[in-house]
N, C-alpha and C positions, 0 to 999 in steps of 0.2 A: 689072864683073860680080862681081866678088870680092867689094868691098864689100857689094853687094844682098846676096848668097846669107851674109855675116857679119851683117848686122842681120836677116834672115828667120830666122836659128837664134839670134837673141835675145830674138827676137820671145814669145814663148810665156815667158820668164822675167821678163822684166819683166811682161807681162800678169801673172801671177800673184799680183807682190806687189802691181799697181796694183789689182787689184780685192780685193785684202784691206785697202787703209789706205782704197778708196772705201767699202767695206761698213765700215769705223770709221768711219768721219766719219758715212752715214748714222743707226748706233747713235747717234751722241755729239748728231746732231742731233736723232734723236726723244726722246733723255731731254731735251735742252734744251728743249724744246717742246712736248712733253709730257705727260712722265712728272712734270716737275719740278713742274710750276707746278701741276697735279692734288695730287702731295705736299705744296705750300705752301699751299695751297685748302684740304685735309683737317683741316692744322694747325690752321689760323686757326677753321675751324667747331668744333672738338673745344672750344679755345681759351675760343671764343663759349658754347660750351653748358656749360662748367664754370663759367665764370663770372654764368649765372643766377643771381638775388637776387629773392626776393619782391618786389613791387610794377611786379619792367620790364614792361613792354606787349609782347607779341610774339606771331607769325604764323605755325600751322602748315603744312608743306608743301599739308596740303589746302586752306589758304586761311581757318581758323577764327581769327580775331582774340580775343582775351584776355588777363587778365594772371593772373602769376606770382603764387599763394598761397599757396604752399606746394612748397622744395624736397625731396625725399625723397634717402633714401641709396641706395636699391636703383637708380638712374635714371633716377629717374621724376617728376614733376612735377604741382601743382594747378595748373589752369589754371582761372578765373574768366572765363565768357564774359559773364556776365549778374550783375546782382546775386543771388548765391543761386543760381547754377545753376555746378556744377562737374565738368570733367573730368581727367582722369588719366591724361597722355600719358607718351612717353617723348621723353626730352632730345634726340632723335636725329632728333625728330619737325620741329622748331621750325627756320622756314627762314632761313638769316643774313641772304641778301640782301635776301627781302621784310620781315623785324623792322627791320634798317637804314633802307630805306626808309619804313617806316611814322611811325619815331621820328624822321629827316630833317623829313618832311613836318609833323610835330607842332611839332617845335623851330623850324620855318622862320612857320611858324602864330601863334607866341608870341611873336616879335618886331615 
């Protein structure tokens, strides 16, 4: 009986630190899962849209297919949808995954 009534009055101090290192592991899990890969996602698109050059071919979030005419300093960008027909996005606009795609499906075309 001794024993019981010794681990029922320890009971409550371990609980305490067990649910402080579970709510860290939780934290440690949702950055790893995350937070993180959203931060390295971010990178890589920033990445993509600094490295715009006249002539790539790429695809705005809305879906508007054209290429690169002109990059500005403020930015912002020409975009050529048409011969002769020009718009004036911003870098921010331009989607990585569907430009990747688009230029995959080109280069895959050409061989």
């Amino acid at each position: 009986m001794s024993t019981l009534l010794i681990l029922l009055q320890a009971g409550p101090q371990q609980n305490g630190s067990f649910t402080f290192i579970l709510l860290g592991a939780m934290i440690l899990v949702f950055w790893l899962f995350m937070i993180r890969p959203q931060a390295k996602k971010a990178k890589l698109a920033k990445q993509f849209q600094e490295n715009m050059q006249k002539g790539d071919k790429i695809v705005t979030i809305a879906g508007i297919h054209g290429t690169v005419n002109k990059v500005n300093d403020d930015g912002t960008l020409m975009l050529e949808t048409s011969p002769g027909s020009y718009l004036k996005i911003e870098k921010s606009s331009i989607s990585m995954e569907w430009t990747q795609n688009i230029n995959k499906s080109v280069a895959t075309d050409k061989k």
